[in-house]
N, C-alpha and C positions, 0 to 999 in steps of 0.2 A: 635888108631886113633880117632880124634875129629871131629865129624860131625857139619858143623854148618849150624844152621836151625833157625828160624826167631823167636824170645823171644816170649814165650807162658806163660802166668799167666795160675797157674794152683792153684788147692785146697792144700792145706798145707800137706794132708794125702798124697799127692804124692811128697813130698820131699823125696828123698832119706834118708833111717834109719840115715845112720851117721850126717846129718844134723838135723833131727827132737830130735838123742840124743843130738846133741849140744847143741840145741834152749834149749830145755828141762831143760838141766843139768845146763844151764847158766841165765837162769833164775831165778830155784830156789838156785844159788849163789854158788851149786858145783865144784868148781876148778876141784879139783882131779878125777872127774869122767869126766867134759868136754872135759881137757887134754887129756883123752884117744880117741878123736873121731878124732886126730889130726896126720901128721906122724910125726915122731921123727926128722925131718929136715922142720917142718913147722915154715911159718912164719904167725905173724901179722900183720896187717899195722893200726893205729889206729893214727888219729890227727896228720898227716903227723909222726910218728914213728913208728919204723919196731921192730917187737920181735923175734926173729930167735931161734929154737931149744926150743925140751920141757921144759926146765929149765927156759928160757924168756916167752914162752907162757900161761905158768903153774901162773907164777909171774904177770902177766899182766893180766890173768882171776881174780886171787887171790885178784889182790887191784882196779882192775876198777871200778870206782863207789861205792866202798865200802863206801863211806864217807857220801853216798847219803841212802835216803830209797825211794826206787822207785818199779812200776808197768810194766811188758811188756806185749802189746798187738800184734802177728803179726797181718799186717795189708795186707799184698799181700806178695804172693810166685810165682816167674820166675823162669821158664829153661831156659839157653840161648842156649846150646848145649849141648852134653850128658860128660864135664867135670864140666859145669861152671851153677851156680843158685843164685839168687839173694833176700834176704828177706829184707821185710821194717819191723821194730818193731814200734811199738807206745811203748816211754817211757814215762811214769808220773812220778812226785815224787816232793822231795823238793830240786831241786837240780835247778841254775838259769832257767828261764823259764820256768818252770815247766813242759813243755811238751816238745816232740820232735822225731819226724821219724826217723831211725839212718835205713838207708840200709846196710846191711850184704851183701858183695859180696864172694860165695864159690867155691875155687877150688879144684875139689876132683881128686884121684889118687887112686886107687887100694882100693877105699870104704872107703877112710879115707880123712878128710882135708889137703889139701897142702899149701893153703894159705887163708888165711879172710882177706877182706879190710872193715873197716866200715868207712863210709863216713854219 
């Protein structure tokens, strides 16, 4: 059951593990270890496109941004209820504009991600 309670910024050490290995793994450009923090019927949502299933998701970790050499900084972590949390990255790099806040919104299920929208 999904409790909902009124979005709370909170410190980054209180993201839920599966999310802080995501950040982590995705950062330092891990595919294959990200993929695992995801369920086996997760989707992406990225730039109005949807990746469904580890074999899309996996693929979409694998080359996003790959072209680019960039920096991430989180910049704020929200709970919005006890399935759903929201992170802003600060990304740098040489990619146009050089900078830019990309919100991570996460849906978890049974400790695992069910769905990421980055907006």
């Amino acid at each position: 059951m999904t409790t909902h309670t009124t979005p709370q910024t909170i410190p980054s050490a209180e993201l839920p593990a599966t999310i802080r290995a995501f950040l982590a793994a995705h950062a330092a450009r891990e595919a294959d270890v990200a993929v695992r923090t995801f369920t086996p019927d997760a989707a992406v949502v990225d730039q109005d496109e949807r990746f469904c299933g580890t074999e899309r998701v996996l693929d979409f970790l694998g080359s996003s941004g790959s072209e680019f050499s960039y920096t991430t900084e989180l910049v704020s972590a929200r709970r919005e209820d006890d399935a759903h949390w929201a992170v802003v990255n600060r990304i740098e790099g040489d990619f146009p504009g050089n900078v830019a806040d990309l919100t991570y919104r996460f849906t978890l299920a049974d400790d695992l991600i069910s769905e990421l929208t980055i907006s």
